[in-house]
C-alpha positions in Angstrom: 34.3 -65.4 -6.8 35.1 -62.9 -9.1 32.6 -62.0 -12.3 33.1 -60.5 -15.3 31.5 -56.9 -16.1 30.8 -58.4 -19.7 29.8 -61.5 -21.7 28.3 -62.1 -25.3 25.2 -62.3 -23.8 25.3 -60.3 -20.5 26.8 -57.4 -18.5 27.6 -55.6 -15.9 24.4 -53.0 -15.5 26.7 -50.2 -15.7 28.2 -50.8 -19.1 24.4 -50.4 -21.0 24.0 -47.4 -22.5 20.5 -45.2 -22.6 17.9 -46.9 -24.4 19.6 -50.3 -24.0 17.2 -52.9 -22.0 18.4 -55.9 -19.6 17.4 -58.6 -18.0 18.2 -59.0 -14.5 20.3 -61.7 -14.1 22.5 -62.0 -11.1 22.8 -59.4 -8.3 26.1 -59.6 -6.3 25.6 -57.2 -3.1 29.2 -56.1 -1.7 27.6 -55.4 1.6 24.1 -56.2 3.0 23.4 -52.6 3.2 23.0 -52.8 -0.6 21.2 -56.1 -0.4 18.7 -54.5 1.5 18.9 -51.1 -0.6 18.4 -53.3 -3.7 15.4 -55.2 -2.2 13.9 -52.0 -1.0 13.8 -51.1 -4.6 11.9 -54.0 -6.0 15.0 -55.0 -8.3 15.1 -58.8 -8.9 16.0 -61.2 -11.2 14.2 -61.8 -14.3 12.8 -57.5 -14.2 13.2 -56.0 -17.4 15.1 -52.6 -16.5 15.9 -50.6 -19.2 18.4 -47.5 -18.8 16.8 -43.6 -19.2 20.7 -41.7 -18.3 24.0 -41.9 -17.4 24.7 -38.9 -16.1 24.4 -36.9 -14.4 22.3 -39.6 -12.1 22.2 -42.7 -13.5 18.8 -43.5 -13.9 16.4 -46.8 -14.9 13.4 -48.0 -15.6 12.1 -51.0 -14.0 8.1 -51.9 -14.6 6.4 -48.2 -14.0 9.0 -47.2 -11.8 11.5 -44.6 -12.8 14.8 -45.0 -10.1 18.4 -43.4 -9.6 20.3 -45.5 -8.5 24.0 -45.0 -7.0 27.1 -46.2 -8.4 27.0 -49.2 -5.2 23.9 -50.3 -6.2 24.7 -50.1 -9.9 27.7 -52.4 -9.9 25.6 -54.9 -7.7 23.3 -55.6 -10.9 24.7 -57.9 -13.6 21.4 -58.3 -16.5 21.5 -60.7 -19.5 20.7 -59.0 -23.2 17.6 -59.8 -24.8 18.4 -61.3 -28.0 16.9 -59.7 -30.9 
């Protein structure tokens, strides 16, 4: 099953821009190396993450916890907007 990077109300993790906050959603592991990176990091659904940079490291915020993540684990997270 493919997904879309973007919906009205959600996204692909890597589309937000800094500042912009997400709910996680979905995550859709390509491997179970990632699975495991991505559990290793605490990231599940329903976290609020919110994203710090883009670049050079891309790099969140999830609870108290500041993380760079690489661009695998990135495009494993899909998060759902919070309306405003």
């Amino acid at each position: 099953m493919r997904y879309s990077p973007f919906t009205l109300t959600g996204s692909s993790l890597k589309l937000l821009k800094p500042g912009e906050r997400g709910i996680v959603a979905r995550l859709v592991a390509a491997n179970d190396r990632i699975a495991r990176k991505l559990k290793e990091l605490g990231i599940v659904p329903g976290m609020t993450i919110r994203v710090e940079q883009r670049s050079p490291r891309f790099i969140i915020q999830a609870g108290l916890t500041r993380l760079a993540l690489s661009d695998e684990v990135i495009q494993a997270i899909y998060v759902r907007l919070p309306s405003h």
